[in-house]
Short mmCIF file of the C-alpha atoms (twelve columns), coordinates in Angstrom:
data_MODEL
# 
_entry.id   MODEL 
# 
loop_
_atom_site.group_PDB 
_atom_site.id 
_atom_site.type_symbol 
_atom_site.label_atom_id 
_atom_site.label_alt_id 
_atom_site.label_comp_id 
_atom_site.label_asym_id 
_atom_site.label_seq_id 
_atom_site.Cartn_x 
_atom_site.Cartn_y 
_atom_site.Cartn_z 
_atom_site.pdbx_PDB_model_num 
ATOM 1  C CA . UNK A 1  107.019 96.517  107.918 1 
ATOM 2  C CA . UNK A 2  105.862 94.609  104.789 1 
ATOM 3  C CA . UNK A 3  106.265 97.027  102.107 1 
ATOM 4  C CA . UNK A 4  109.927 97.283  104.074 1 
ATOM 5  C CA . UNK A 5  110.582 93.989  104.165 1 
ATOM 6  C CA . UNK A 6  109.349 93.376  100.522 1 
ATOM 7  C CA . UNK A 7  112.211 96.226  98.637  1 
ATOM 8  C CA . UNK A 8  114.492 94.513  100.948 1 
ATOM 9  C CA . UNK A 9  114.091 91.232  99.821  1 
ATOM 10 C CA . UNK A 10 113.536 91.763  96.010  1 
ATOM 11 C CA . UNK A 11 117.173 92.545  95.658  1 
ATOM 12 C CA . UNK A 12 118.406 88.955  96.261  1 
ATOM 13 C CA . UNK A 13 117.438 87.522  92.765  1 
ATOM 14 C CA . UNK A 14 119.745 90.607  91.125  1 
ATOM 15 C CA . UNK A 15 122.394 89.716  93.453  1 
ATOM 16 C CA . UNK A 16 123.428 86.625  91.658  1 
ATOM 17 C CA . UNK A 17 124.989 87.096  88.765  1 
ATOM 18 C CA . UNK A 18 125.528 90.342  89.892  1 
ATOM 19 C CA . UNK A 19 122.786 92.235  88.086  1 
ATOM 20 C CA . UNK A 20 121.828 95.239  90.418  1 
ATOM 21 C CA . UNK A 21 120.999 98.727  88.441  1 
ATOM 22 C CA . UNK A 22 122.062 102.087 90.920  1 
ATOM 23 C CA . UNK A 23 118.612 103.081 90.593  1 
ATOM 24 C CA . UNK A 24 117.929 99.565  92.288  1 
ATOM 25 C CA . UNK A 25 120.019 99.874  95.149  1 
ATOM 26 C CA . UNK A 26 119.123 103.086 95.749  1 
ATOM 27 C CA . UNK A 27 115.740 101.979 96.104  1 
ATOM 28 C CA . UNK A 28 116.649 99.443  98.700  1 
ATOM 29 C CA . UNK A 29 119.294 101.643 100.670 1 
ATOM 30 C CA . UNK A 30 116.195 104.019 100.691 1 
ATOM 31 C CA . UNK A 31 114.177 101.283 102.533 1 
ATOM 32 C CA . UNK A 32 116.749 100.310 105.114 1 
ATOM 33 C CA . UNK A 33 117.294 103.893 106.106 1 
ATOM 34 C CA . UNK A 34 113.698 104.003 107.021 1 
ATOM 35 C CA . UNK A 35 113.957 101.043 108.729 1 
ATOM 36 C CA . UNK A 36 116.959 102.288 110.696 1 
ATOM 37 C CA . UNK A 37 114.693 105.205 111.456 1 
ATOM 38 C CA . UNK A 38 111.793 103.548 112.343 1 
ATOM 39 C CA . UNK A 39 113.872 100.819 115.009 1 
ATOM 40 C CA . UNK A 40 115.726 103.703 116.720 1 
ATOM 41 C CA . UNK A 41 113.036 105.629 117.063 1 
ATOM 42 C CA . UNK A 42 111.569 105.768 120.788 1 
ATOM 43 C CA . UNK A 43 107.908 105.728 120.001 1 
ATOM 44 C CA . UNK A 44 108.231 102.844 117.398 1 
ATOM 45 C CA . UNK A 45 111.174 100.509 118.720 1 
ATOM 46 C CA . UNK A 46 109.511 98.338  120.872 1 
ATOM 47 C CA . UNK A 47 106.850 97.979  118.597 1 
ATOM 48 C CA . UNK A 48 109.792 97.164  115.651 1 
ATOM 49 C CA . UNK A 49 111.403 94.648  118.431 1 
ATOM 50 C CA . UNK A 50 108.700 92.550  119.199 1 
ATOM 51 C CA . UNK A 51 107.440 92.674  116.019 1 
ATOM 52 C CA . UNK A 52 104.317 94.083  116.100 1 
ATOM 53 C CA . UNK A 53 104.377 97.174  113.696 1 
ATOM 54 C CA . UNK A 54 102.770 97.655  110.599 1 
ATOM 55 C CA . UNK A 55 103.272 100.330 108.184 1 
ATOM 56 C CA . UNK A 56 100.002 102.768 108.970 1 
ATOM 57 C CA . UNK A 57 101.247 102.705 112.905 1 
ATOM 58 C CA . UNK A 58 104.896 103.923 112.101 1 
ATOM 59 C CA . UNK A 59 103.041 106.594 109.673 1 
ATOM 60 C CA . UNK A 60 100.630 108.078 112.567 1 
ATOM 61 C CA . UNK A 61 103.767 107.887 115.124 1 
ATOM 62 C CA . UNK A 62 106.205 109.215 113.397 1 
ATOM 63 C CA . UNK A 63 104.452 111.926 111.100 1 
ATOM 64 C CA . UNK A 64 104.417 115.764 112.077 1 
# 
């Protein structure tokens, strides 16, 4: 969940003054979708709850 975590956090610094560009927060919107996706999904939740994903185990898991 780094890269995740990392869109989701650079937004704060544009937040204030108010600063953020569409294409910006459709960038992080984009990430917290997946990250919706990836904590409801049964093969990767538990692994999202107790915080032990990474980004190449949600890939293999939840790719075709």
């Amino acid at each position: 969940m780094g890269m995740l975590g990392f869109e989701i956090i650079s937004i704060y610094p544009v937040l204030s003054p108010p600063t953020l560009t569409p294409a910006l927060s459709n960038r992080v919107c984009n990430a917290l979708a997946l990250l919706q996706c990836v904590a409801s999904h049964p093969d990767t939740r538990m692994l999202f709850l107790k915080g032990r994903s990474n980004d190449k185990e949600v890939a293999a898991t939840i790719a075709p």
